[in-house]
C-alpha positions in Angstrom: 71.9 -26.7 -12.8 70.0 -29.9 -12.2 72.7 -32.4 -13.2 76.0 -32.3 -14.9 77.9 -35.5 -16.4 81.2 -36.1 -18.4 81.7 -39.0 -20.7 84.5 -40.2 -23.0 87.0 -38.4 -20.7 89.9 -40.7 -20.4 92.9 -38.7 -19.7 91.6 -36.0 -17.6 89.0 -36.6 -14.6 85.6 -35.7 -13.5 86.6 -33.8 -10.6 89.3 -32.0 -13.1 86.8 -30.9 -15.6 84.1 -30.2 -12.7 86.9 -28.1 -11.1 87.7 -26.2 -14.4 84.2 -26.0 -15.4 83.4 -24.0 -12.0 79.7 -25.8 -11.8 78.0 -27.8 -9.0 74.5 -28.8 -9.4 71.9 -27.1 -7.3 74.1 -23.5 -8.4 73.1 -20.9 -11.2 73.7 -21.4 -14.2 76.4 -19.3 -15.8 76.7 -18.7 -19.3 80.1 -16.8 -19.3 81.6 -19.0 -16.7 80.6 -22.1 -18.7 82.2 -21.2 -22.2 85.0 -20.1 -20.5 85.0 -23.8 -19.0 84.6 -25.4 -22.2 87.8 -23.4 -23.5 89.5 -24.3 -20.8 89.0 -27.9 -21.1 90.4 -27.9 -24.6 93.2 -26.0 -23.1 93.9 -28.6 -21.2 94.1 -31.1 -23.8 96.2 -29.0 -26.1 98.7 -28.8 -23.1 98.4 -32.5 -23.6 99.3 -33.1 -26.6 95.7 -33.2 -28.0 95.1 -29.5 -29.8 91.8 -31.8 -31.7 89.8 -32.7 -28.9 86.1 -32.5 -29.7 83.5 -31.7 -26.9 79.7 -32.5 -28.0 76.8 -30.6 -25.7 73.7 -32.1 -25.0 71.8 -29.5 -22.9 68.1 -29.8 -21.7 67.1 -26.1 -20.8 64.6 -25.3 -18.1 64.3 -23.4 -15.1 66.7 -26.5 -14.4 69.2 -27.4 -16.5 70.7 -31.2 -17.4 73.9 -30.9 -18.7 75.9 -33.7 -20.4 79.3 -33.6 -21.8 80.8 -35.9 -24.7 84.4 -35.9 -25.3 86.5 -37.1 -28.2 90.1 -36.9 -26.8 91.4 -37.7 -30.5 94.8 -38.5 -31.2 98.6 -37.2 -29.7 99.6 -34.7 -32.2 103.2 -34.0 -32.9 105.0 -30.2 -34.2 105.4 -30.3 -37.7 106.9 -27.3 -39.6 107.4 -24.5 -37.8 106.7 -21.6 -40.4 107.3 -17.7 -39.4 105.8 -14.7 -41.4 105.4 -10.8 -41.6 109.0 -10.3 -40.1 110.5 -7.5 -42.5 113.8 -6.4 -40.8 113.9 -8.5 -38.1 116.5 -11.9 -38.4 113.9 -15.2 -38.6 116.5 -17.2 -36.2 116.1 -14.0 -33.3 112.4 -14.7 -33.2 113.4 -18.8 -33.5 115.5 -18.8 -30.4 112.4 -17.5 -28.4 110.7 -20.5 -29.7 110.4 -23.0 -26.9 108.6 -25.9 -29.4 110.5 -27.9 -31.9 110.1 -30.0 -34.9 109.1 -33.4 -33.3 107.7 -32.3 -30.1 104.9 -32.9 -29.2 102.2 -30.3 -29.1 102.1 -28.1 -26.2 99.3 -25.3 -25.7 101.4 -24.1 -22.7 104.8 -23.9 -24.2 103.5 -22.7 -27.5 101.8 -19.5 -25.0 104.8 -18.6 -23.8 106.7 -18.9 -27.2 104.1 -15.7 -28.3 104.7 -14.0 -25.3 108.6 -14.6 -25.5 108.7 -13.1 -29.3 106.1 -10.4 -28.2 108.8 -9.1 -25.2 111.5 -8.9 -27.6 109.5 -5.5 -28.2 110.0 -5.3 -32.0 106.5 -6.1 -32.5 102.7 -5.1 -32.4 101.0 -8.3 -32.4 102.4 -12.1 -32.0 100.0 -15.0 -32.9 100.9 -18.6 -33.2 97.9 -20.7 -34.9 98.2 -24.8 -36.1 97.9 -25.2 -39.8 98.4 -28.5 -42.3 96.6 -30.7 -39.5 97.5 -34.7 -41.2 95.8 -36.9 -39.5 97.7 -39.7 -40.8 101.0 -39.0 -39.6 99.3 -37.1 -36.5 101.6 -33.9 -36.8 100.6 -30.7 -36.9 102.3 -27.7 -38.3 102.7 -23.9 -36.3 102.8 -20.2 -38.5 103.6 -17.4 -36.1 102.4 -14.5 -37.6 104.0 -11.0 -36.5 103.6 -7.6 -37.1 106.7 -5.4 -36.8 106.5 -2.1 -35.2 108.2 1.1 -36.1 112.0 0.0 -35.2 112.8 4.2 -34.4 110.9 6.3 -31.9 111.3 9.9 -30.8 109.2 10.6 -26.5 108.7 13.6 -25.3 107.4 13.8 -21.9 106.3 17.0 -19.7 104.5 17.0 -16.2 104.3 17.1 -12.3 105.3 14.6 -10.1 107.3 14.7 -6.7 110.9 14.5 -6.1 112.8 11.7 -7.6 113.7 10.6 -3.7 110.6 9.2 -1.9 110.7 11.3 0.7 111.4 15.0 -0.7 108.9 17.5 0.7 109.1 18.8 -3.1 106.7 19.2 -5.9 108.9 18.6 -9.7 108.4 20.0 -12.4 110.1 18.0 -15.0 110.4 17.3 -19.0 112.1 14.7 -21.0 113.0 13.4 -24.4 113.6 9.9 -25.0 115.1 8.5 -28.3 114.7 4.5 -29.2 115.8 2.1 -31.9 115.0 -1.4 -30.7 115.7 -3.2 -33.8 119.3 -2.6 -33.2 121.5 -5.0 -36.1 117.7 -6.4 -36.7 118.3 -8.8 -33.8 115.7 -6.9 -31.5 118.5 -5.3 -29.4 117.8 -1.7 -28.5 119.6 1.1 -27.7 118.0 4.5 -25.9 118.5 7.8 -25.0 117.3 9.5 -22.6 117.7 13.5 -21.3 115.5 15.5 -18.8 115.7 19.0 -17.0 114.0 19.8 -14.4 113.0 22.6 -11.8 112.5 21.3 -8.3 110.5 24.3 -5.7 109.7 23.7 -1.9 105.8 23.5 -1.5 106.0 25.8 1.7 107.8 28.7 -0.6 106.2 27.5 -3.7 108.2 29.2 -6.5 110.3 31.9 -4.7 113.3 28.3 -3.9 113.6 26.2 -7.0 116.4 24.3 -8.2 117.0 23.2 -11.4 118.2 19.0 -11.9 119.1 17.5 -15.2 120.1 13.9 -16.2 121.1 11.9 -19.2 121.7 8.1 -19.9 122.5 6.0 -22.5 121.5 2.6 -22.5 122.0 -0.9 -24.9 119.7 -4.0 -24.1 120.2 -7.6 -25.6 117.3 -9.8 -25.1 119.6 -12.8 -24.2 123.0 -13.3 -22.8 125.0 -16.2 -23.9 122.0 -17.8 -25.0 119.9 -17.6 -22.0 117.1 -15.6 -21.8 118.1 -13.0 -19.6 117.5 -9.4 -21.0 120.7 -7.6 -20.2 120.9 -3.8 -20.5 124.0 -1.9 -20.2 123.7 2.1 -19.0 126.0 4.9 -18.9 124.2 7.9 -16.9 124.8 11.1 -15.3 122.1 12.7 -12.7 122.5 15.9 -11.3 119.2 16.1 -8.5 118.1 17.6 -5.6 118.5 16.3 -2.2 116.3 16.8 0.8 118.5 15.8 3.8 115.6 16.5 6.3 117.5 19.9 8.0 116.1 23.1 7.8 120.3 24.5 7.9 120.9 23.3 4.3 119.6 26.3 2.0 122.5 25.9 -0.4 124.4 23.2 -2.8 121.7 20.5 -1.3 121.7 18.2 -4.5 123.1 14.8 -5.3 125.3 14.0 -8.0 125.6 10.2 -9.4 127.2 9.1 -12.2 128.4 5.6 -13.5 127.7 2.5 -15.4 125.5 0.0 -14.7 124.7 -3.9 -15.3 121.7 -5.4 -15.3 119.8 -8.6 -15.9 115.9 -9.4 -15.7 114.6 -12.5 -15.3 110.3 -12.9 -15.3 109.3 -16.0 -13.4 106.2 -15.3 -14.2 104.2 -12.2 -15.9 103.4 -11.1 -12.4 106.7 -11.6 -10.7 110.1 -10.8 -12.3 113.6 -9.9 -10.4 116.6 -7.9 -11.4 120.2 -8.4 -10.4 122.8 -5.0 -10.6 126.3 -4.2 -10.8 127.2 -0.8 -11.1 130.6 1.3 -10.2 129.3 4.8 -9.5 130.4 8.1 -7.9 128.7 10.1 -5.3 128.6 13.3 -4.7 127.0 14.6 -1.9 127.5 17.4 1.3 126.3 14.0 3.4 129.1 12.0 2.2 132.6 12.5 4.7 134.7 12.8 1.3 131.6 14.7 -0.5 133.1 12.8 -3.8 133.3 9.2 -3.6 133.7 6.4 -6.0 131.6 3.0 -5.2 130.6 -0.1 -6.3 127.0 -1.3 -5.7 125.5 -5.0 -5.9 122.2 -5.1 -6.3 119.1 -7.8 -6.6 115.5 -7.4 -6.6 112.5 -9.0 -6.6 108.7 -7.9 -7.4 105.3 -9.3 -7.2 102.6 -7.6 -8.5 99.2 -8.4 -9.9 97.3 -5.2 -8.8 94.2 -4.6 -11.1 95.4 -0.9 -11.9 98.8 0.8 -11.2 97.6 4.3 -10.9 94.1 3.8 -9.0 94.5 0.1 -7.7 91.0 -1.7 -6.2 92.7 -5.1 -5.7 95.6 -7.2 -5.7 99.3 -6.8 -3.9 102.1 -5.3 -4.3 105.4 -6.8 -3.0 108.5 -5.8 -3.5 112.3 -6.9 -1.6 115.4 -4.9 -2.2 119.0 -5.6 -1.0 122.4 -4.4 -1.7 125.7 -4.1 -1.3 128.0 -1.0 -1.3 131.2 -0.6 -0.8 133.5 2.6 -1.8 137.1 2.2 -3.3 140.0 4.6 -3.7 140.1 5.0 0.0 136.4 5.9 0.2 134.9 5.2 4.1 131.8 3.8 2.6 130.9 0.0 3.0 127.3 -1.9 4.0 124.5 -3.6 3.5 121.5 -2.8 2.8 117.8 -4.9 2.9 114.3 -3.4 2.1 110.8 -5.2 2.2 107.4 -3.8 1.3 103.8 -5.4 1.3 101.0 -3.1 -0.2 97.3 -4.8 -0.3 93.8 -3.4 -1.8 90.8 -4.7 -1.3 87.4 -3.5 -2.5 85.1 -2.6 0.3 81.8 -1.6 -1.6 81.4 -0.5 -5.3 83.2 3.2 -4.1 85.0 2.2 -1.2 88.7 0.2 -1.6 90.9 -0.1 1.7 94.5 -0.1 1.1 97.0 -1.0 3.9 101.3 -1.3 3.4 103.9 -2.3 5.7 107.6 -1.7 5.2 110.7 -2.6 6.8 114.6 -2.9 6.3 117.7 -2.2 7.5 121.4 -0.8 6.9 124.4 -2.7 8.3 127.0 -0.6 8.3 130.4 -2.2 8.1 132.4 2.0 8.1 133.4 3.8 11.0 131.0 6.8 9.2 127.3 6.6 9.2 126.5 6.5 5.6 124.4 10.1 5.8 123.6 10.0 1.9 121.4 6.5 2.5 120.2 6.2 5.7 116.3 6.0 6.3 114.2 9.2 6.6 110.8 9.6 7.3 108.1 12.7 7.2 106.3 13.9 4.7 103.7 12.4 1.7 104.9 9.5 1.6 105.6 8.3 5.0 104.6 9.2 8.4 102.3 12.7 6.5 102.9 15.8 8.5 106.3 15.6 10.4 108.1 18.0 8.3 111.0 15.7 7.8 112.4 15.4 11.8 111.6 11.7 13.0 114.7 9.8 13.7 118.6 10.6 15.6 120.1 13.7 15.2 123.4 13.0 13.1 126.0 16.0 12.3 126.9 16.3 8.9 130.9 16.4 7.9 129.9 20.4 7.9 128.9 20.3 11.2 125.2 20.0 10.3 122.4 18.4 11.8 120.1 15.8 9.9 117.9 13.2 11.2 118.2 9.6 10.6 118.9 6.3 11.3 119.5 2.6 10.3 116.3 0.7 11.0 112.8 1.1 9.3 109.4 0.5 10.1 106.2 2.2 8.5 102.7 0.9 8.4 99.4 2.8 6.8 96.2 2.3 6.1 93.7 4.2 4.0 90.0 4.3 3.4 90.1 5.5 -0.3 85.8 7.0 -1.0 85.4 7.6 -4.9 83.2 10.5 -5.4 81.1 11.7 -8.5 83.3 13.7 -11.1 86.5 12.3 -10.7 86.9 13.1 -7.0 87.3 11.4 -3.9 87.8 11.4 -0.3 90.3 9.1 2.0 90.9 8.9 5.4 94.1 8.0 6.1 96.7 7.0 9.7 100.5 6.4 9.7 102.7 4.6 12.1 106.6 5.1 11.8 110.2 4.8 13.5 113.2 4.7 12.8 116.1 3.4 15.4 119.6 2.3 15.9 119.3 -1.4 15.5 116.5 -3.5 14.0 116.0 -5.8 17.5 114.9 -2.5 19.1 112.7 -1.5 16.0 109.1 -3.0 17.4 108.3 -1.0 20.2 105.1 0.4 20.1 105.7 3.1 22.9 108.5 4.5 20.2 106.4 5.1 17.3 105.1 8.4 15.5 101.7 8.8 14.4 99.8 10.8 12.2 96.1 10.8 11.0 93.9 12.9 8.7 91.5 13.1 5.9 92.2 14.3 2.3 90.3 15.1 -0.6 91.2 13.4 -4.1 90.9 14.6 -8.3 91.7 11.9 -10.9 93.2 13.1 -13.5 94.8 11.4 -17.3 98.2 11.4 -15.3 97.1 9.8 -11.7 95.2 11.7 -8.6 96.6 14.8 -7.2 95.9 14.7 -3.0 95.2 17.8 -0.8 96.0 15.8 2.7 95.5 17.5 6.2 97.8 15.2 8.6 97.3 15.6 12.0 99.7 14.0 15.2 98.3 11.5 17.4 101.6 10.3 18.9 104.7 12.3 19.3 107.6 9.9 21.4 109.4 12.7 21.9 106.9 15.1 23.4 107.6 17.9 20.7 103.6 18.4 19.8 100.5 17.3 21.5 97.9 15.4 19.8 95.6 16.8 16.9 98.7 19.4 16.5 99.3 20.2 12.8 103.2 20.9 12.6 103.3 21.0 8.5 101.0 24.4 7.8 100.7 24.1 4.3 98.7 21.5 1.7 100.5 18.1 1.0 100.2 17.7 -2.8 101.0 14.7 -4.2 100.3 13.5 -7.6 100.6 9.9 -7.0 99.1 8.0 -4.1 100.9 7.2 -0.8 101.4 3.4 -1.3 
């Protein structure tokens, strides 16, 4: 680019165009880049009021380019009729109230985006589009048709596979099925209503198929996409979940499984595509060797929050991941239970070369418990996959069990790994991979170094349809406690785990 000039821009500036236009003379010239500027510009205008705006070219082409830009910012438009076709079963004032544009207003590019992706998450529907028709340039109004397509309103899942324990940190392989039935056209207001059922057969990876346990669930579920005319999709479950339950002792061969039931409350509110949070109620019972009544009733308060723009959820190459959790439990009928609870997590992945991505997390949190009883059932663990890889389930205090068991735990958190993820030629791959852990009594004691577990080790990778499937070999570098020396391997057999780490 030689030189590049703007006139007739009135309401938008030079540096404004020049920023959204992405070009600087003395730079390459970009085709893409530049009709993707141009659409943006108009963008811009639209979001102004001025959907019309006209943008002449006068290019000289050579091995350097002059580039001169004309605009004809036109006229303020105003919303005219507001027009909606190809709804079938679905009410016309359901899709309306997603409508953020009115009769009057004036036009809007941005709020007439987020009207399509508004009626688009109602989930009734295979394609939204919004387009500005009857364009009277006398009266400057312009009219919108949103044209939708409705998808089937019934739908029948089935889903079979292998994944790892429902609880982050079983040292468990799952074998699992489910069936999911969905009608989210419920009184053709776009309100849905599921149910779901699953079985499952849980085995140890060290025994492989000679200790399996079988877990089984169903829930029933009814969402409304707004609550008292706020757009807050609201879903109201009934559930039942009958799983396993690693509590990180090799003493509990038998009845190790956790029983919840309940009904829960939630809202979701997206601040953006990217970043949404959901706020909980539920009143639930427990049922659990760890807990001191091993049937409790509870009620649980519950808010989180969630950004995440990573380019791929099963094999990520860029973007974060950050999540914050907290809660509030407190048992009733004369259950011992009551604290509070706070979890933080910060994945990032970066692309290192074309076949190289580096992928780092950090997490942290904390239990305040208000009970006289540690609340076993909760508390933080770490070993295995997805933590500190190849402690076999023993970092943390030793806690004894209302049976006069021993499990291993405590009430501050703090994890860090980092990975060196190689893609190889026919779907595999290799990564090289160290974790830092510990777990401790309070959070002020949390950070010292001295105290911390680490493991290290290589591991080779397959991509499949459903996500990769690891072999790891975790190695110890640093044991606090002196149990095993350094480049010790105290977990004998292959991790497998069908989803990565982090």
């Amino acid at each position: 680019v030689n030189t590049f000039e703007v006139r007739g821009n009135t309401l938008i500036s030079d540096e404004e165009i020049l920023f959204l236009m992405k070009i600087k003379p003395g730079d390459p010239f970009k085709p893409f880049e530049y009709q993707r500027g141009l659409q943006l510009i108009q963008d811009e205008y639209a979001s102004r009021g001025r959907p019309f705006v006209a943008i002449e070219e006068q290019i000289r082409e050579d091995v350097r380019m002059d580039i001169s830009l004309l605009i004809d910012e036109d006229a303020v438009y105003s919303v005219d009729k507001i027009e909606i076709t190809g709804n079938k079963s679905v009410l016309e004032k359901t899709i309306r109230k997603e409508i953020l544009v009115e009769p009057g207003d004036i036009f809007d590019l941005e709020d007439i985006k987020k009207s399509r992706l508004h009626i688009f998450e109602l989930g009734a529907f295979n394609s939204v589009n919004i387009i500005p028709v009857n364009r009277n340039p006398d009266s400057l109004t312009v009219g919108l048709r949103i044209r939708v397509s409705e998808s089937l309103p019934r739908r029948w899942d089935a889903n079979i596979g292998v994944r790892q324990g429902r609880i982050a940190e079983l040292n468990q392989t799952y074998l699992f099925t489910q069936v999911d039935w969905l009608h989210k056209n419920l009184f053709h207001r776009a309100r849905r209503i599921q149910a779901k059922g699953n079985f499952g057969i849980v085995w140890d990876q060290g025994n492989f198929f000679r200790k399996s346990t079988p877990s089984y669930g169903v829930d029933l579920s009814y969402t409304r996409p707004r609550i008292l005319s706020m757009r807050f999709p609201t879903t109201v479950k009934v559930y039942y979940n009958k799983d396993v339950y690693s509590p990180f002792t090799r003493n509990i061969d038998e009845n190790d499984e956790l029983i919840t039931a309940g009904v829960e409350v939630s809202s979701l509110w997206k601040l953006e595509r990217k970043l949404n949070t959901i706020a909980s109620f539920s009143l639930r019972s427990v049922e659990s060797i760890l807990s001191e009544d091993k049937s409790e009733i509870q009620r649980r308060l519950n808010w989180q929050i969630r950004f995440d723009n990573r380019d791929n959820f099963l094999f990520p190459r860029k973007g974060w991941n950050i999540g914050g959790d907290f809660q509030w439990v407190k048992g009733i009928s004369g259950s011992p239970t009551d604290y509070y609870q706070w979890d933080i997590s910060i994945s990032r992945y970066l692309p290192v070369f074309e076949r190289l991505v580096l992928a780092a997390r950090v997490e942290t949190g904390f239990i305040d418990n208000q009970a006289d009883k540690p609340p076993l059932v909760v508390m933080y663990r770490m070993g295995t996959e997805t933590t500190v890889r190849g402690w076999s389930q023993s970092i943390g205090r030793e806690f004894e069990t209302p049976d006069g068991l021993i499990v291993f735990a405590d009430y501050a958190k703090a994890l860090a790994s980092v990975e060196l993820r190689v893609n190889l030629p026919w779907n595999f791959g290799l990564e090289f991979f160290a974790d830092a852990g510990h777990l401790h009594e309070t959070y002020h004691g949390l950070w010292n170094p001295d105290r911390f577990y680490v493991s290290a080790g290589p591991g080779i990778t397959y991509s499949t349809f459903i996500g990769p499937v690891r072999f790891e070999f975790p190695f110890v570098i640093a044991d606090p406690k002196g149990r095993f020396q350094p480049w010790d391997q105290p977990e004998k057999h292959f991790i497998i785990a069908l989803l990565f780490a982090f």
